[in-house]
C-alpha positions as CSV (number, residue, x, y, z in Angstrom):
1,X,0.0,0.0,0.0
2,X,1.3,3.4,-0.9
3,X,2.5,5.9,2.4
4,X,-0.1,8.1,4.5
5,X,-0.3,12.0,4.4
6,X,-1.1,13.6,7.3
7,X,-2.2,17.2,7.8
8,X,-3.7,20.1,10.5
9,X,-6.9,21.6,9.4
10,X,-8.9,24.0,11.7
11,X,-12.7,23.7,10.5
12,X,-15.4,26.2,11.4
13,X,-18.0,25.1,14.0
14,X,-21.8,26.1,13.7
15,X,-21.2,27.7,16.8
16,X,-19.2,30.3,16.0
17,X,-15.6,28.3,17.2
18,X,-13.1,26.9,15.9
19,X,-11.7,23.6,15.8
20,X,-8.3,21.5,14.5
21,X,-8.6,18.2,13.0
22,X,-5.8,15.9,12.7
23,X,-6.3,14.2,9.1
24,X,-5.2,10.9,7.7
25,X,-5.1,9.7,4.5
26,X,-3.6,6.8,2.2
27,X,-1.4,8.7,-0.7
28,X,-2.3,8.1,-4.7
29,X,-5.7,6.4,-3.6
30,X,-9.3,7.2,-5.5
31,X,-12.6,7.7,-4.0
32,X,-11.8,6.5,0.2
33,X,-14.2,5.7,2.9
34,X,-14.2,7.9,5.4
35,X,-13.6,7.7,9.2
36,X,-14.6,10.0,12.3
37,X,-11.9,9.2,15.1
38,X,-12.4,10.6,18.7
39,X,-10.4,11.2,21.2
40,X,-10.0,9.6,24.9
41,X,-10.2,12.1,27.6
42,X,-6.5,13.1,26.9
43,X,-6.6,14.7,23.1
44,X,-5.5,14.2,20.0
45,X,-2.6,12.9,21.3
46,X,0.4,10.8,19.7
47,X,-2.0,7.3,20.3
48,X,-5.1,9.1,18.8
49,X,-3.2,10.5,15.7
50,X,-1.2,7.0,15.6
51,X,-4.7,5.5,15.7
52,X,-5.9,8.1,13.2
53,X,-2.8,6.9,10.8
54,X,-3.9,3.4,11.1
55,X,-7.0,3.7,9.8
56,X,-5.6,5.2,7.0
57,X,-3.6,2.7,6.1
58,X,-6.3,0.4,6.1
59,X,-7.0,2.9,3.4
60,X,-9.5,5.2,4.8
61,X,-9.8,9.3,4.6
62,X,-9.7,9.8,8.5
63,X,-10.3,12.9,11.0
64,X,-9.6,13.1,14.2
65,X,-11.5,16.7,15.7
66,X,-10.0,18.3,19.0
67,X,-12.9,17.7,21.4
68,X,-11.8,20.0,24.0
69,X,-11.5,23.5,21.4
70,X,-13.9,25.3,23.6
71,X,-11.6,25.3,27.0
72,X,-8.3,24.1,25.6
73,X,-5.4,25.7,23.1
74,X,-5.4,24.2,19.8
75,X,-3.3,20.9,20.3
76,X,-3.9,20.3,23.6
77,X,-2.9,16.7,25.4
78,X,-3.5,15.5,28.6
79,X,-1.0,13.7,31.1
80,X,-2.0,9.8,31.5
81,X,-1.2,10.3,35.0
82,X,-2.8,13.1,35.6
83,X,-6.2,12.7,35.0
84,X,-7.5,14.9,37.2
85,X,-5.9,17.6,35.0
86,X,-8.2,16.9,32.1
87,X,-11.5,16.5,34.7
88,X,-12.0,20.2,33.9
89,X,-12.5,19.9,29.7
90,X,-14.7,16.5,29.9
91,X,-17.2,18.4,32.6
92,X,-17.7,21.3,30.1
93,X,-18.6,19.2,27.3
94,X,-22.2,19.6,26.5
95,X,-23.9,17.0,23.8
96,X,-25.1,20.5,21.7
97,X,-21.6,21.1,21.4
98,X,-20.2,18.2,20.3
99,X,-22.9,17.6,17.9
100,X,-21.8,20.3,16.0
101,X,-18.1,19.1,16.3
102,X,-19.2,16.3,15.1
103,X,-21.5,17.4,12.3
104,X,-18.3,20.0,11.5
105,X,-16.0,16.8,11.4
106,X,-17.9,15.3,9.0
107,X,-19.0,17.8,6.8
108,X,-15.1,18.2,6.3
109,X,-14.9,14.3,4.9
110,X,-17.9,15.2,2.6
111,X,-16.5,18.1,1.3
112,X,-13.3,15.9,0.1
113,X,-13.2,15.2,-3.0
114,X,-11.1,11.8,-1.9
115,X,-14.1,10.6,0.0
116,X,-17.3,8.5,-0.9
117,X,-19.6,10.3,1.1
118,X,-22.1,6.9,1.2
119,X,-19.3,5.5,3.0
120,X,-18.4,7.2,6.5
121,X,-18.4,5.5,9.8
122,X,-17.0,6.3,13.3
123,X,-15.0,5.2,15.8
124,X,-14.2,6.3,19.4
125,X,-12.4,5.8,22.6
126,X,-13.4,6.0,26.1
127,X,-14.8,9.6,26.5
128,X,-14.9,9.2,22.4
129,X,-17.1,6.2,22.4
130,X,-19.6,7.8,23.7
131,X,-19.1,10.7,21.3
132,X,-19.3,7.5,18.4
133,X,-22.2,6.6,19.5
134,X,-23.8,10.1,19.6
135,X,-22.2,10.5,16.1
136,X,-24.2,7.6,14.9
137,X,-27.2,9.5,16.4
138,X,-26.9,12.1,14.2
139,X,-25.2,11.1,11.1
140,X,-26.1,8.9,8.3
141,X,-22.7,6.6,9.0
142,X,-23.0,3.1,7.7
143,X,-21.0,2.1,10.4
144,X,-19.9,2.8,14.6
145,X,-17.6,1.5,17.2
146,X,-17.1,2.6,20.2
147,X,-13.9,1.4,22.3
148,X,-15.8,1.2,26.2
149,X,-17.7,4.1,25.8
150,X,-18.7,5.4,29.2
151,X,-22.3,7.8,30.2
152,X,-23.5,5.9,26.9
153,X,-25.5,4.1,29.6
154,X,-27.5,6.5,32.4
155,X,-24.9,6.4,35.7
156,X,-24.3,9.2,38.4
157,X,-23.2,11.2,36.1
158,X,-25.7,11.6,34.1
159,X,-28.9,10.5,32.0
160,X,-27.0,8.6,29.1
161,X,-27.9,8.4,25.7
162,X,-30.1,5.6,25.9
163,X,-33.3,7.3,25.6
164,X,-32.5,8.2,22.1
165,X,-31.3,4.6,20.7
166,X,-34.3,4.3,18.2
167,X,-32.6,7.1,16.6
168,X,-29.3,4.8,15.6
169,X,-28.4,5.1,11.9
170,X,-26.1,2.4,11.5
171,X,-24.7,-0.8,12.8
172,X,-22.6,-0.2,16.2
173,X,-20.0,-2.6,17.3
174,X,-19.3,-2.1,21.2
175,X,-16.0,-3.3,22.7
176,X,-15.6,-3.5,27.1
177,X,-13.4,-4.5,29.4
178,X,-14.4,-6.7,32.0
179,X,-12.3,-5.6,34.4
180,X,-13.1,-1.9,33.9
181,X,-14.9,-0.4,37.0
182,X,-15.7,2.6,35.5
183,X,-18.7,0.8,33.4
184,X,-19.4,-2.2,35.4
185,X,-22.0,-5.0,33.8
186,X,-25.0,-3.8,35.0
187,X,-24.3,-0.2,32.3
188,X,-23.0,-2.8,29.5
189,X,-26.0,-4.6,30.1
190,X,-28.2,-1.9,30.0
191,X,-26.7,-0.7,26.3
192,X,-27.5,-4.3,25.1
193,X,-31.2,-4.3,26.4
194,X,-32.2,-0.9,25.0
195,X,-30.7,-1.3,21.6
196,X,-32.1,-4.6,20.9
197,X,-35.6,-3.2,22.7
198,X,-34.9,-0.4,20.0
199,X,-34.8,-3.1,17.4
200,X,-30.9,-1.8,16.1
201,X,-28.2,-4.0,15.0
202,X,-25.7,-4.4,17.4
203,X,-22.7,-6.4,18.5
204,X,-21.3,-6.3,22.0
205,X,-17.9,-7.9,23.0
206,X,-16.5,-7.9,26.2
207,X,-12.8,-9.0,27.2
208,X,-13.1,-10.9,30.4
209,X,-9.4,-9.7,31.5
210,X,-8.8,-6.3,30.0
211,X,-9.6,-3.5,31.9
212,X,-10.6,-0.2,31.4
213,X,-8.1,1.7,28.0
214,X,-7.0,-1.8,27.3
215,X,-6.5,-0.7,23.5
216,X,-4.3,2.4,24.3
217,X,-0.4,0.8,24.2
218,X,0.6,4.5,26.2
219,X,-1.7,3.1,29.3
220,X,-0.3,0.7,31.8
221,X,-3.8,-0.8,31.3
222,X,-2.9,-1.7,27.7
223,X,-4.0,-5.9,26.9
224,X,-2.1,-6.3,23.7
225,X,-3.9,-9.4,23.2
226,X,-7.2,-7.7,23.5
227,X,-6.4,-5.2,22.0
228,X,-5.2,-6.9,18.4
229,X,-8.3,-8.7,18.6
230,X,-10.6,-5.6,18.7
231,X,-8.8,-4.3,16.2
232,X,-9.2,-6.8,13.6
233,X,-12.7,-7.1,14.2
234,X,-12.9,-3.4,13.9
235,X,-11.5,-4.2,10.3
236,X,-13.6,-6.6,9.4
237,X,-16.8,-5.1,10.4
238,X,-15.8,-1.3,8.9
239,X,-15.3,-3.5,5.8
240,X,-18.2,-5.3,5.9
241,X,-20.6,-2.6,6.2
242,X,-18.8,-0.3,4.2
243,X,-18.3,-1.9,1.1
C-alpha cells in the first residue's frame, strides 16, 4: 500500500468556534471511505493520531477533531497520569456542542473530493465512544464503534444516551473490558437491552481480563492481546458494512 499524508486543518463550528482536526489519509488512492476518530479524555494525542494513521492505512480518509476546542489551546494533550488535570474539559462538554463538532468533522470528509460520502463510519475511545455513538445518532454513518464508551448508559453522572437509541443510523459494534470499573456489567447490560428493545443491530464484545483503555499501548492498562483482537474485528466489520 502506498505511504499516509497527514495534515492540521482547523474547521469552522456552527457555533461560532473553531476547531483542528488531525487528518489521515492513504497517498495516490481514488474515491476513500471515510472515518470520524475521537479522542480519549486526553486529546489528539500521539496514540489518537497514531490511531488516526492506522485507519488510514487500512485505506480510509480519516479525521480526528480536537474535542476540548472550547476550553483548551489548539493541540492540547492530557497527562496519562494526571487525570484529574483533564476532569475540567470533559465536565464542560455539552452533547449540543459536540454535535456540532461532530456534524463539523464530518462535513469536512464530505467536502473531500477523496471521500465516498455513502461510505463514512466512526469510531471512538473511552470519552470518544460515547461521542461515536452520539455520532451515529446524528449522522447517516454506515458504520460505529465505540472502544468502552462510558455515560452511553445512564450512571451518576448523568442521564446517558439511551433514551435516544431508536434514533441509531447504522450498525454499532461495542467493545468492554471486564475488568473496567468505571462501566461495570449492570451499564453494559443496559446498552444491550435498550438497543435490541430499539430493534438496532448491534454487537457487543466484552474482554473478560482487560480492563478499562485496554487498547491504548501508552496506558499501563494496555491488553495487547485484546487489543489486536478488537482491532481486527474493527476491520472486518468497517469493511463489511462499508463496502
Amino acid at each position: 500500500m502506498a505511504g499516509v499524508k497527514t495534515q492540521s486543518v482547523t474547521l469552522k463550528v456552527a457555533d461560532g468556534t473553531t476547531m483542528k482536526t488531525f487528518m489521515a489519509e492513504p497517498e495516490d488512492a481514488g474515491k476513500l471511505p471515510g472515518i470520524l476518530v475521537f479522542q480519549e479524555a486526553f486529546g489528539v494525542n500521539g496514540h489518537i493520531r497514531d490511531v488516526t494513521q492506522r485507519f488510514a492505512k487500512q485505506g480510509y480518509a480519516a479525521i480526528a477533531p480536537e474535542l476540548f476546542h472550547r476550553t483548551a489551546p489548539p493541540g492540547f494533550e492530557g497527562d496519562y497520569a494526571d487525570f484529574k488535570s483533564v476532569m475540567p474539559h470533559v465536565g464542560a462538554l455539552m452533547d449540543e456542542g459536540l454535535e456540532a463538532d461532530i456534524r463539523a468533522a464530518h462535513d469536512a470528509l464530505l467536502l473531500s473530493s477523496a471521500v465516498d460520502p455513502q461510505r463514512i463510519a466512526c469510531v471512538g475511545f473511552c470519552m470518544g465512544g460515547r461521542v461515536s455513538f452520539l455520532a451515529d445518532l446524528i449522522l447517516p454513518v454506515r458504520a460505529a464503534i465505540s472502544f468502552y464508551g462510558g455515560g452511553i448508559a445512564p450512571s451518576g453522572r448523568g442521564a446517558g444516551l439511551l433514551g435516544r437509541a431508536k434514533d441509531l443510523h447504522a450498525p454499532i459494534l461495542m467493545f468492554w473490558g471486564g475488568l473496567d470499573k468505571h462501566i461495570g456489567p449492570e451499564q453494559r447490560q443496559a446498552v444491550a437491552d435498550a438497543l435490541r428493545e430499539a430493534r438496532k443491530t448491534f454487537a457487543s464484545m466484552e474482554f473478560a481480563d482487560a480492563d478499562h483503555a485496554f487498547f491504548c499501548d501508552a496506558r499501563p492498562s494496555y491488553n495487547q492481546k485484546a487489543a489486536e483482537q478488537a482491532w481486527a474485528l474493527s476491520v472486518a466489520f468497517l469493511k463489511s458494512n462499508l463496502q
